[in-house]
C-alpha positions as CSV (number, residue, x, y, z in Angstrom):
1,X,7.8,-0.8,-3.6
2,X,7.5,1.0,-0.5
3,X,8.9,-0.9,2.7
4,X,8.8,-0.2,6.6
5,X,9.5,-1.9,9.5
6,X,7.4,-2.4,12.6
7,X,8.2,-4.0,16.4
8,X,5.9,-6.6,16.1
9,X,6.6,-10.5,15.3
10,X,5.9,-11.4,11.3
11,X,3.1,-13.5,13.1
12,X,1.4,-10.6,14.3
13,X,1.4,-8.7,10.9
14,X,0.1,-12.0,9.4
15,X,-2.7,-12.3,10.8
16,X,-4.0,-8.4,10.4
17,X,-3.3,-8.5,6.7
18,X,-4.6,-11.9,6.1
19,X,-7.9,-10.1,6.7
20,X,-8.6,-7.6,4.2
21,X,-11.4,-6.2,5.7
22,X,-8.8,-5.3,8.4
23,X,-6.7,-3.2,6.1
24,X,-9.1,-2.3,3.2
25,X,-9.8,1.2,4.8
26,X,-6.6,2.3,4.6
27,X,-5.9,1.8,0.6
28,X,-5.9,5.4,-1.0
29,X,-9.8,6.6,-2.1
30,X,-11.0,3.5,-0.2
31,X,-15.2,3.6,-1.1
32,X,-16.3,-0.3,-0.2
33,X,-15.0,-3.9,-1.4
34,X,-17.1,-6.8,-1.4
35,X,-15.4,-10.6,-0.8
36,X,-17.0,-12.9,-3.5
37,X,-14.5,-15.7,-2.5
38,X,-11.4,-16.5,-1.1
39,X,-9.6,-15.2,-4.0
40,X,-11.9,-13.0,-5.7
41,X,-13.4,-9.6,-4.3
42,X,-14.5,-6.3,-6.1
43,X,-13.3,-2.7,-5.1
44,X,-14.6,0.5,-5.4
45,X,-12.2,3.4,-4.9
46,X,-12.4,7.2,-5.8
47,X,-9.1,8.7,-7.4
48,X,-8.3,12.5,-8.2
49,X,-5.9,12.2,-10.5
50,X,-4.6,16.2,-11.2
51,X,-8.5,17.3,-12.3
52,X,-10.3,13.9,-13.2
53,X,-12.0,12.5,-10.5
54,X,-13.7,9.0,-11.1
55,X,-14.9,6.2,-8.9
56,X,-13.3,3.3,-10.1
57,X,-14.4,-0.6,-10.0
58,X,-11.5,-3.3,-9.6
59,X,-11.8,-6.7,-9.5
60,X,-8.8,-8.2,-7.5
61,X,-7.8,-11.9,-7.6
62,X,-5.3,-13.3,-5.3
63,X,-2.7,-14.7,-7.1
64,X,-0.4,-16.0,-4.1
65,X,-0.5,-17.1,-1.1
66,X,1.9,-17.9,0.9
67,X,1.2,-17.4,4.8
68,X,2.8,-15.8,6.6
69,X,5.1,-14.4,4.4
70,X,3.6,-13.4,0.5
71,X,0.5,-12.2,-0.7
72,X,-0.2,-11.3,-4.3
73,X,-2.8,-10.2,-6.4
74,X,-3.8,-9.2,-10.1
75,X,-6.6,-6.2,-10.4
76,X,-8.4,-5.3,-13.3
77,X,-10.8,-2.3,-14.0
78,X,-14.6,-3.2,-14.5
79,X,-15.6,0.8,-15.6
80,X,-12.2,1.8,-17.0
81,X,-9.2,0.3,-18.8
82,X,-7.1,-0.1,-16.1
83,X,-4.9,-3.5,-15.3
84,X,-2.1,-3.9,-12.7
85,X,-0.8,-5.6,-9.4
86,X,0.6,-5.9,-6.0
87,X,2.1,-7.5,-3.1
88,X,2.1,-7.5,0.5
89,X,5.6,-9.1,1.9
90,X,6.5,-10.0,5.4
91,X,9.8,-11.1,6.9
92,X,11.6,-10.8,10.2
93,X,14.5,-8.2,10.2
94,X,17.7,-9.7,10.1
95,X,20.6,-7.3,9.3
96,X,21.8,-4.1,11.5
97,X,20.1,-0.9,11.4
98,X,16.9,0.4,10.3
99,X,15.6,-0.8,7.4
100,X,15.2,2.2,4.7
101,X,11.6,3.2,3.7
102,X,10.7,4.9,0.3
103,X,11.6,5.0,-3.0
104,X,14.3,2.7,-4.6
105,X,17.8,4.5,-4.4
106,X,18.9,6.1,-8.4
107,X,15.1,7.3,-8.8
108,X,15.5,10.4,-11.1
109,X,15.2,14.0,-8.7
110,X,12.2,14.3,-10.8
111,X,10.3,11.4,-10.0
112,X,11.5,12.2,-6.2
113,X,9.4,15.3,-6.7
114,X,6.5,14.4,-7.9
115,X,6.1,11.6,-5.4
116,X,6.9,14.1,-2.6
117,X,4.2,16.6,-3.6
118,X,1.4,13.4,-4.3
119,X,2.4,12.0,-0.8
120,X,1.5,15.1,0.6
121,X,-1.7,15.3,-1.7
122,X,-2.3,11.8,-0.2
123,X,-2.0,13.1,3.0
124,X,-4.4,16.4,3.0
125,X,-7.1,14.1,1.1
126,X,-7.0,10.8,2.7
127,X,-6.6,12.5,7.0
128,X,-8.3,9.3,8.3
129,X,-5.1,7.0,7.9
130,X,-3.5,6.1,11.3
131,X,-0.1,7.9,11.9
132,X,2.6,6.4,13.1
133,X,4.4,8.1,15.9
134,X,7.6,9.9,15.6
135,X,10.4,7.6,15.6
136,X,8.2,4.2,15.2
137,X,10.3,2.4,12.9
138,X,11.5,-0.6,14.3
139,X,15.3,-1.8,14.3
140,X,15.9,-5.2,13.3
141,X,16.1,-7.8,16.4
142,X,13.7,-10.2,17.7
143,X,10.1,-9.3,17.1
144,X,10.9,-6.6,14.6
145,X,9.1,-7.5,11.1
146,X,9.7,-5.7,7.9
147,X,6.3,-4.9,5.5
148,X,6.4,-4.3,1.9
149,X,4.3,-3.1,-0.2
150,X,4.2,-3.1,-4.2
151,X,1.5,-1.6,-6.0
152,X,1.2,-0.7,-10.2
153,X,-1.7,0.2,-12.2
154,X,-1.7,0.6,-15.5
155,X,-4.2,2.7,-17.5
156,X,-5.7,1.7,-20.9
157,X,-7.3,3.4,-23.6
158,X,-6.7,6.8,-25.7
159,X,-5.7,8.6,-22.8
160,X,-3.5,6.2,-21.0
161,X,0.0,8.0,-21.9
162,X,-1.5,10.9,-19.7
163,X,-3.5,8.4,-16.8
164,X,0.2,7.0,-16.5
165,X,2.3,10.1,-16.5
166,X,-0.3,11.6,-13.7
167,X,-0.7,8.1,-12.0
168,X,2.6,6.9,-11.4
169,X,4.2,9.5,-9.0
170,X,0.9,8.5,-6.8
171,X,2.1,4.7,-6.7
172,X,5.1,5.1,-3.9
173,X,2.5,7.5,-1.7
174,X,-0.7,5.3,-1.8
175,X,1.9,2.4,-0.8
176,X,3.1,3.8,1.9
177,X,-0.4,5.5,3.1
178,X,-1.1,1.5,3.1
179,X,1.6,0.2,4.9
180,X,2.1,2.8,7.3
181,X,-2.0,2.8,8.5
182,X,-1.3,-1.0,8.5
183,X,1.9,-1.0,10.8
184,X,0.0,2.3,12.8
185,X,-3.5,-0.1,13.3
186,X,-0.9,-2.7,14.5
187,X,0.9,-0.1,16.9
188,X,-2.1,0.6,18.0
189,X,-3.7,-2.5,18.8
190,X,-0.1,-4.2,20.9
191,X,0.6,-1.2,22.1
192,X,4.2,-1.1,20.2
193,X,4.4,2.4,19.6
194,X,7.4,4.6,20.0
């Protein structure tokens, strides 16, 4: 789960996120998506994952909805064995200080690594994401908002020992590409920035 905070009201963050055609350019290897219902939408995404490079087909099902604080949703692969989930969470900040972004503390220095070097990769690759400026996040107080993302995916198949060992350092950095170009947009658009 990656987790950042932004000077905007919950309210605000609400109603970009609600929209996912608002945010869908900012997932990792973002191709097109297509809204079949409310619920229901298919996603087409390109990953490089150390030397395979596929475009993949999800289809995503909102699972929870609970405005303006919870969204959650199941994917599953259509063109490869792949299954996960995630979660957008929004709540006002409460407690003193800035709230702290990354990784979950005890994380092995090895995992720290590899994370590190694919949120760079993520970086170089995927150069169209908004960046936040310098100093951006927000400290808790009134109309500060705190944004968490959770992402896993899960590979299938003969070769999913491999998938997972290469996929899983990318998690943390495509989560916080995705909340950081979401909290950036925001920025942008209230003219909150730092």
């Amino acid at each position: 789960m990656y987790t950042t905070t932004a000077k905007l009201p919950v309210a605000a963050i609400w109603d970009f996120v609600k929209e996912m055609d608002n945010w869908a350019p900012f997932v990792t290897g973002y191709q097109a998506h297509e809204k079949q219902s409310e619920t229901d939408s298919l996603w087409t995404l390109k990953g490089d994952v150390g030397a395979l490079a596929r475009v993949v087909q999800f289809r995503v099902q909102i699972t929870d909805w609970k405005g303006p604080s919870r969204v959650a949703f199941d994917l599953k692969g259509l063109n490869e064995p792949l299954e996960g989930g995630g979660s957008f969470e929004m709540r006002a900040c409460e407690s003193e200080g800035v709230v702290p972004a990354g990784s979950a503390p005890g994380t092995s220095p090895i995992l720290r690594l590899f994370e590190a070097i694919a949120r760079c990769l993520l970086r170089f690759v995927g150069g169209s994401t908004p960046r936040r400026a310098a100093g951006a996040e927000a400290r808790p107080g009134e109309g500060a908002a705190e944004l968490s993302f959770r992402l896993e995916v899960n590979p299938g198949g003969p070769m999913a020992p491999m998938l997972n060992a290469l996929m899983k350092p990318a998690m943390l950095p495509a989560a916080e590409q995705l909340a950081d170009g979401i909290v950036a947009r925001l920025e942008e658009i209230h003219g909150t920035k730092a």
